[in-house]
Biopython code that builds the backbone (N, CA, C, O; Angstrom):
import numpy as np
from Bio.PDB.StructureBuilder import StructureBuilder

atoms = [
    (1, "UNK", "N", (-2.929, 12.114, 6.326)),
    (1, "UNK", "CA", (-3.835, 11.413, 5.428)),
    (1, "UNK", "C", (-4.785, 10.562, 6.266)),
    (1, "UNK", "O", (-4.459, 10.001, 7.312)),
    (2, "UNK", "N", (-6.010, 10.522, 5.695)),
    (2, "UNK", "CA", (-7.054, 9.419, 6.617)),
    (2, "UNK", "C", (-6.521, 8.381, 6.263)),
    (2, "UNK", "O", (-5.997, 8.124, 5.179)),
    (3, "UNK", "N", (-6.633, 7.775, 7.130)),
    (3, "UNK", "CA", (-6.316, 6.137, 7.044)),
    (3, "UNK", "C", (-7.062, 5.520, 6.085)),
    (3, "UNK", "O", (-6.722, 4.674, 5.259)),
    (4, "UNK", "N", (-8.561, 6.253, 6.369)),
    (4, "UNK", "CA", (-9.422, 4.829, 5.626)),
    (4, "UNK", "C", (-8.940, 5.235, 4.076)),
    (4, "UNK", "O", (-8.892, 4.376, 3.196)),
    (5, "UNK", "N", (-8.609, 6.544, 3.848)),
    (5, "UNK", "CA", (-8.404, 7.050, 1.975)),
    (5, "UNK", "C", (-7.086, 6.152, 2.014)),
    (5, "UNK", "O", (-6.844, 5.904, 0.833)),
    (6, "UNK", "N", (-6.095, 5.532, 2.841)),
    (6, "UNK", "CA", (-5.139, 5.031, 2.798)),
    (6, "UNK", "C", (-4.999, 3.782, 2.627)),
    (6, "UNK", "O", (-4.074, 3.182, 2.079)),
    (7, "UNK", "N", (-6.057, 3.338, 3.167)),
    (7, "UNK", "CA", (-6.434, 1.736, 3.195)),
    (7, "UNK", "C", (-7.041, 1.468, 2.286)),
    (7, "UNK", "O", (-6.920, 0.282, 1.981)),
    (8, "UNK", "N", (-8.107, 2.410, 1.247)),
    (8, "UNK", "CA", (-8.366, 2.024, 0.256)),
    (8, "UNK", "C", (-7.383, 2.120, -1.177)),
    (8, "UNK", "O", (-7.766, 1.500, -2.169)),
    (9, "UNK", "N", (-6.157, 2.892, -1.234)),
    (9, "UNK", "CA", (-5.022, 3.166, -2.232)),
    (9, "UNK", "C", (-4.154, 1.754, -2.462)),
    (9, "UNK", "O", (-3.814, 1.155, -3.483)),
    (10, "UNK", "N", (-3.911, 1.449, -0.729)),
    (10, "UNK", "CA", (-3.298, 0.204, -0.554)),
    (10, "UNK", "C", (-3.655, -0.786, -1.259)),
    (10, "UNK", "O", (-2.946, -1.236, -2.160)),
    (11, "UNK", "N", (-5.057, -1.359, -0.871)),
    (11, "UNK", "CA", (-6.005, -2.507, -1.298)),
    (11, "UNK", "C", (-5.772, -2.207, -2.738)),
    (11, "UNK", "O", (-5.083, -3.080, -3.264)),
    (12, "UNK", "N", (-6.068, -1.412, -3.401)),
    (12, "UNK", "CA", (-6.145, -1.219, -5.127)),
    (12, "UNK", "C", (-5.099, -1.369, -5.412)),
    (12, "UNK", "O", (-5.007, -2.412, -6.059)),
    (13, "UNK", "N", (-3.632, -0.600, -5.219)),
    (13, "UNK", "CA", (-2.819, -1.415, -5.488)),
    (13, "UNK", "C", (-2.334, -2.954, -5.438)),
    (13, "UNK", "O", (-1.558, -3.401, -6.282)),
    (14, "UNK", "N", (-2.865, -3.742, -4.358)),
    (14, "UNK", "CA", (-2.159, -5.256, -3.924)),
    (14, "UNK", "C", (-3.415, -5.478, -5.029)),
    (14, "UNK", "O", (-2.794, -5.661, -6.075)),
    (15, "UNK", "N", (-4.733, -5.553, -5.327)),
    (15, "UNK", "CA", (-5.499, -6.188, -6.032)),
    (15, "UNK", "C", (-4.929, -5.821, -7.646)),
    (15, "UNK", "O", (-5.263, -6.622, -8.519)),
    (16, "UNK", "N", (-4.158, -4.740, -8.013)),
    (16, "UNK", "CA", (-3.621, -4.377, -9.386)),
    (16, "UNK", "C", (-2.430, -5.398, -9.660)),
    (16, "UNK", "O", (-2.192, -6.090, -10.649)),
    (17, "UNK", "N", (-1.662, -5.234, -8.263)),
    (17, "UNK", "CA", (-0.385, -5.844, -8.517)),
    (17, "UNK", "C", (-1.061, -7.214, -8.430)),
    (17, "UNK", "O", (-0.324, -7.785, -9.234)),
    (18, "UNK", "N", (-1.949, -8.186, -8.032)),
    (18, "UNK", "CA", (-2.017, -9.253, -8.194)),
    (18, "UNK", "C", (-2.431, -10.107, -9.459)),
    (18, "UNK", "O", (-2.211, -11.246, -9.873)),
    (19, "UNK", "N", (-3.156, -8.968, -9.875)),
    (19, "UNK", "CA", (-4.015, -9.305, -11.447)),
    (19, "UNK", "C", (-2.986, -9.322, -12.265)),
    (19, "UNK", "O", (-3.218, -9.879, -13.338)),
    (20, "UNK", "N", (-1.932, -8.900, -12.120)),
    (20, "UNK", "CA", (-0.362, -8.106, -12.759)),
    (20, "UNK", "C", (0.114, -10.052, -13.043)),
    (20, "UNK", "O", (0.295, -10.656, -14.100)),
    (21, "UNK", "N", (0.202, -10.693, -11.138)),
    (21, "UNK", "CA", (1.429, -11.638, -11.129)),
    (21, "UNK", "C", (0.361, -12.819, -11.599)),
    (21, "UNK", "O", (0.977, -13.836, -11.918)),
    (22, "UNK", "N", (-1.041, -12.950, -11.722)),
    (22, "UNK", "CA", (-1.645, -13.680, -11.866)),
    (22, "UNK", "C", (-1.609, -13.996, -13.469)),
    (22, "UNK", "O", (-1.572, -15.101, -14.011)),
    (23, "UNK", "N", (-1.634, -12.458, -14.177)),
    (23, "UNK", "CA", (-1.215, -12.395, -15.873)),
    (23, "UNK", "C", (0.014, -13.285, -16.419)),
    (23, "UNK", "O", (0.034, -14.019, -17.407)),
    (24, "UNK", "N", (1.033, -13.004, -15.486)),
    (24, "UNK", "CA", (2.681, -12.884, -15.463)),
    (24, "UNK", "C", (2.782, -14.875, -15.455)),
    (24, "UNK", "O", (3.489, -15.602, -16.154)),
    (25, "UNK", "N", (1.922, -15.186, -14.536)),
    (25, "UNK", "CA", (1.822, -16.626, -14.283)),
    (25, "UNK", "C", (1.114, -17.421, -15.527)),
    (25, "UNK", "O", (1.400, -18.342, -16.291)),
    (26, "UNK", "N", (0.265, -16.726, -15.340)),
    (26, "UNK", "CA", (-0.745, -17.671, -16.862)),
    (26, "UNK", "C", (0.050, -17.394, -17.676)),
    (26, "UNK", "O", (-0.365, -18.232, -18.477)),
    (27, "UNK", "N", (1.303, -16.688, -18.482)),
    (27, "UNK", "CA", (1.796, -16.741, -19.276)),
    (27, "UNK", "C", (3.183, -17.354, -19.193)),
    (27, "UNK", "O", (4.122, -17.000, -19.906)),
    (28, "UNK", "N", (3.235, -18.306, -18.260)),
    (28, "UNK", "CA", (4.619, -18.140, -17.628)),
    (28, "UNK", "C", (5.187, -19.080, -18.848)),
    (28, "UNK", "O", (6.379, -18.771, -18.822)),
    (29, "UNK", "N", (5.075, -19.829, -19.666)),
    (29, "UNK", "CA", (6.031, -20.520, -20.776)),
    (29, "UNK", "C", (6.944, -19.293, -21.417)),
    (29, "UNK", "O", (8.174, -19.319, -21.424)),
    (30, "UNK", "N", (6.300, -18.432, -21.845)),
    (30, "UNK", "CA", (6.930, -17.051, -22.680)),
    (30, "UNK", "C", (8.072, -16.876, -21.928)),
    (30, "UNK", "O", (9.214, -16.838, -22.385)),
    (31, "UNK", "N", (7.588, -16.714, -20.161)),
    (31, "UNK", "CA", (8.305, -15.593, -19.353)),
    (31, "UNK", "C", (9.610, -16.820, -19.064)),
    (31, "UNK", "O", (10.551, -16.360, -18.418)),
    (32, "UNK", "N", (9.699, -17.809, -19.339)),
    (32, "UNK", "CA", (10.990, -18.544, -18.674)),
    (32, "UNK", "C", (11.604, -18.959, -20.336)),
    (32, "UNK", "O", (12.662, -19.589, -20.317)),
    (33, "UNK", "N", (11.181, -18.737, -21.339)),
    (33, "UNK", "CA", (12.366, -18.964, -22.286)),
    (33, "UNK", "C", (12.933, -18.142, -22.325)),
    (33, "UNK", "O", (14.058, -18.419, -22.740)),
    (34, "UNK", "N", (12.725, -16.544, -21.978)),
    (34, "UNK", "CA", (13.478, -15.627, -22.256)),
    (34, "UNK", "C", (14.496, -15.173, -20.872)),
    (34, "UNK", "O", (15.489, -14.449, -20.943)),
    (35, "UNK", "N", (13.920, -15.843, -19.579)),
    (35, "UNK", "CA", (15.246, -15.696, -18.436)),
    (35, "UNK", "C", (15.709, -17.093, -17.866)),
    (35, "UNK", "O", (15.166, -18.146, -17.532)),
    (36, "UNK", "N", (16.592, -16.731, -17.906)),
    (36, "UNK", "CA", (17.218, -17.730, -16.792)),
    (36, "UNK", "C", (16.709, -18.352, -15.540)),
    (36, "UNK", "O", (15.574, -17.971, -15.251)),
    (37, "UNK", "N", (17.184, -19.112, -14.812)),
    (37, "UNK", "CA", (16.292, -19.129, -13.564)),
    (37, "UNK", "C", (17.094, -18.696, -12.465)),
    (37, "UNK", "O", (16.624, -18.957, -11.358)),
    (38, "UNK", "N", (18.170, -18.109, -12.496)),
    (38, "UNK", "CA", (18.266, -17.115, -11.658)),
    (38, "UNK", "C", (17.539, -15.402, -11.484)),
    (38, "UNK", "O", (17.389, -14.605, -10.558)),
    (39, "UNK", "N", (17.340, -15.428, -12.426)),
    (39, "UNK", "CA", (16.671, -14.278, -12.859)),
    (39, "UNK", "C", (14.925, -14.459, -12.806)),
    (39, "UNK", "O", (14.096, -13.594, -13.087)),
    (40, "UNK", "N", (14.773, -15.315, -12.531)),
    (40, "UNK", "CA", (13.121, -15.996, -12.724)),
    (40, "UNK", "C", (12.830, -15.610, -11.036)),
    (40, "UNK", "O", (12.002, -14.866, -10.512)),
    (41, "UNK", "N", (14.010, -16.556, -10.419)),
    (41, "UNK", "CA", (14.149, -16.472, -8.473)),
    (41, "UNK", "C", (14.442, -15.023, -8.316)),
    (41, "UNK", "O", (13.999, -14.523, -7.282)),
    (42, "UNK", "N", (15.008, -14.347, -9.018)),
    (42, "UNK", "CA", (15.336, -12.910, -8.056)),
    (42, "UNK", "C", (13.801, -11.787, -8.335)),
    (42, "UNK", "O", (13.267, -10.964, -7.591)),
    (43, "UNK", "N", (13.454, -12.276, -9.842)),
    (43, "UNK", "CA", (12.344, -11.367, -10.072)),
    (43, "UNK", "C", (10.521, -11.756, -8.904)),
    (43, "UNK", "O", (9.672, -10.959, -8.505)),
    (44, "UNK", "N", (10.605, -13.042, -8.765)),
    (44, "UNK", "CA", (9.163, -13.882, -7.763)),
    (44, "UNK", "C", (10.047, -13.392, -6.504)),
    (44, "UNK", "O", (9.207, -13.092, -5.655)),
    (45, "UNK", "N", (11.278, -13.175, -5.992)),
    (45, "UNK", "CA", (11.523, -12.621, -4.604)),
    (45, "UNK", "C", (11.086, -11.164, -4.497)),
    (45, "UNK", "O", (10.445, -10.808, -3.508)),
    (46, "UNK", "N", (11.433, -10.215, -5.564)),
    (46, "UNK", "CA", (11.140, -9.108, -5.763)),
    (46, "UNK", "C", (9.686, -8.887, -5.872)),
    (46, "UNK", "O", (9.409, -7.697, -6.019)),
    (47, "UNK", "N", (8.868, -9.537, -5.847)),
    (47, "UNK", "CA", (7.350, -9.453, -6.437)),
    (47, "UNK", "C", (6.786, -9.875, -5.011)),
    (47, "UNK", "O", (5.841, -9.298, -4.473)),
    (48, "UNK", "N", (7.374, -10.790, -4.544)),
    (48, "UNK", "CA", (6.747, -11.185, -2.947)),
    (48, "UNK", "C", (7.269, -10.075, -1.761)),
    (48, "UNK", "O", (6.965, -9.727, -0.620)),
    (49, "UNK", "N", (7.987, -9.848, -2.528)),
    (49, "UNK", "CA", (8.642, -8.590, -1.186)),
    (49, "UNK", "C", (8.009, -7.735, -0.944)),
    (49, "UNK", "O", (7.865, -7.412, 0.235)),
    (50, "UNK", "N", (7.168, -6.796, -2.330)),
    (50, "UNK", "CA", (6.404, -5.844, -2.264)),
    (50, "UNK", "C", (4.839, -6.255, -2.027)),
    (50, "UNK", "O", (3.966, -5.598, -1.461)),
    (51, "UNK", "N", (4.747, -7.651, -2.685)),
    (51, "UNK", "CA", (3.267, -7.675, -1.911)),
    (51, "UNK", "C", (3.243, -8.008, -0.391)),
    (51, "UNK", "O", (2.292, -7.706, 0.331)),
    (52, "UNK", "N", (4.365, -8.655, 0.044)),
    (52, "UNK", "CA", (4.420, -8.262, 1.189)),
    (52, "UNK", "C", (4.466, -6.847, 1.885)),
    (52, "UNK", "O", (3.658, -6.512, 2.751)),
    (53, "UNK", "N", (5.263, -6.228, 1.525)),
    (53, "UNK", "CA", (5.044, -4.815, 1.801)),
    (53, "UNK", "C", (3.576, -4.379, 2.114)),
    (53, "UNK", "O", (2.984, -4.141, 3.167)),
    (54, "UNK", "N", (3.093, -4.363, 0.342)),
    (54, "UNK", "CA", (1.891, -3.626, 0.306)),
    (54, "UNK", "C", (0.846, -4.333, 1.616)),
    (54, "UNK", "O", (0.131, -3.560, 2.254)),
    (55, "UNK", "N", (0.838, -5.803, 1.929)),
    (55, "UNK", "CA", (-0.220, -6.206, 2.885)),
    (55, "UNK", "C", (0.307, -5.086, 4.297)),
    (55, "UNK", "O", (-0.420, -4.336, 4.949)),
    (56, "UNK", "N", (1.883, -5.328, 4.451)),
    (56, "UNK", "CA", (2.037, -5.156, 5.909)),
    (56, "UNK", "C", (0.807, -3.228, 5.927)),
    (56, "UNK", "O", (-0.001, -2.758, 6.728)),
    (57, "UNK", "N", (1.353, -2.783, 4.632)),
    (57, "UNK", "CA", (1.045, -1.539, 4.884)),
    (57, "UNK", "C", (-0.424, -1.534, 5.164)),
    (57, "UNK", "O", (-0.874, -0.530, 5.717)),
    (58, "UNK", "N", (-1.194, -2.465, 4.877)),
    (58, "UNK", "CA", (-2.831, -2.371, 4.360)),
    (58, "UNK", "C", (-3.055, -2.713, 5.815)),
    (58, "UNK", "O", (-3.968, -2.059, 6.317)),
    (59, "UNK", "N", (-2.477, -3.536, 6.587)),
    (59, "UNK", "CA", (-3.079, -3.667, 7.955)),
    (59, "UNK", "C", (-2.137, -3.250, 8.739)),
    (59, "UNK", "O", (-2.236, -3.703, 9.880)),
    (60, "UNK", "N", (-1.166, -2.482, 8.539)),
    (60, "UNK", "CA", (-1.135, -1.395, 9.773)),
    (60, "UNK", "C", (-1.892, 0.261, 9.521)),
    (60, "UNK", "O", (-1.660, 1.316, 10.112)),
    (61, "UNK", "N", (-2.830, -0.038, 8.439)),
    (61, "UNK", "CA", (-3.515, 1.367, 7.865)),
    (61, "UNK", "C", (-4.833, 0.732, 8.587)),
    (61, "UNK", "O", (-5.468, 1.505, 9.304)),
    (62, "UNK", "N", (-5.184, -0.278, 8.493)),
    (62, "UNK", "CA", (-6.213, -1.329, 9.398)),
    (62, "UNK", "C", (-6.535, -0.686, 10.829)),
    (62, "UNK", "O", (-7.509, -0.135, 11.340)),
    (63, "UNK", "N", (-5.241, -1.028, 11.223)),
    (63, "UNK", "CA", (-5.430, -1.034, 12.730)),
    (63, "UNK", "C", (-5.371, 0.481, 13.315)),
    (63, "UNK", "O", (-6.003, 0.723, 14.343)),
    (64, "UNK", "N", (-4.513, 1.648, 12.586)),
    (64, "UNK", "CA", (-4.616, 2.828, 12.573)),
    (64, "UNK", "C", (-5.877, 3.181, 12.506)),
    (64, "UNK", "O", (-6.143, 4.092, 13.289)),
    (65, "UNK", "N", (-6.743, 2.814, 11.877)),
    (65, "UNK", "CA", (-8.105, 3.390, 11.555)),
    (65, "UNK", "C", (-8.835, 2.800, 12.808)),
    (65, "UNK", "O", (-9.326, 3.667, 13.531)),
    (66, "UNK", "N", (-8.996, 1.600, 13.185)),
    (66, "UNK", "CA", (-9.468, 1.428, 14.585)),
    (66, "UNK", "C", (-9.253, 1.628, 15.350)),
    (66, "UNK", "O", (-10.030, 1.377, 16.271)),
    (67, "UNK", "N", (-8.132, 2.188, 15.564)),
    (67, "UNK", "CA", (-7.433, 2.940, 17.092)),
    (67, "UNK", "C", (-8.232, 4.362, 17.142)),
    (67, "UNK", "O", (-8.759, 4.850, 18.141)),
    (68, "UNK", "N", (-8.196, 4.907, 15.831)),
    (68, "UNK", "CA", (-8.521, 6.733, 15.811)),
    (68, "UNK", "C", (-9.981, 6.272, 15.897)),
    (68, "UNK", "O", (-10.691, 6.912, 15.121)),
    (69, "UNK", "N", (-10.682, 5.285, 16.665)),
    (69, "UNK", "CA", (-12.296, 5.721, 16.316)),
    (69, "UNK", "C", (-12.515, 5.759, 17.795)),
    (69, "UNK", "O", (-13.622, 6.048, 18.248)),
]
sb = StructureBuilder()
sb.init_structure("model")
sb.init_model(0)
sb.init_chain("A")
sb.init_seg("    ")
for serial, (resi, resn, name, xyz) in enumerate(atoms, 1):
    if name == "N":
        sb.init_residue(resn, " ", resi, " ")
    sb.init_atom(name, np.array(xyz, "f"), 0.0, 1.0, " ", f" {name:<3s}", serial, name[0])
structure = sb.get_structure()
């Protein structure tokens, strides 16, 4: 796969998933009567994990693309 078609899949996803946790936040009264706060901490660990993910992936698709030029 080209990197750069890779680097742009990446980016759209982390900008989807952010509009996602940014929704998730502005509504957050709803979202904590109905869990617990253990369940509040495991779901924001789970959500940072993958946007972590998704960045690591977006700039090692980064630097792939500047190496191949």
């Amino acid at each position: 796969m080209n990197p750069k078609i890779g680097q742009r899949a990446v980016l759209l996803l982390l900008v989807l998933y952010s509009l996602d946790f940014v929704w998730k936040l502005s509504h957050w009264g709803a979202l904590t009567k109905r869990l617990d706060w253990w369940a509040l901490a495991m779901a924001l660990t789970v959500r940072f994990a993958f946007m972590g993910g998704l960045l690591y992936a977006l700039f090692r698709l980064k630097r792939a693309f500047q190496e191949s030029k």
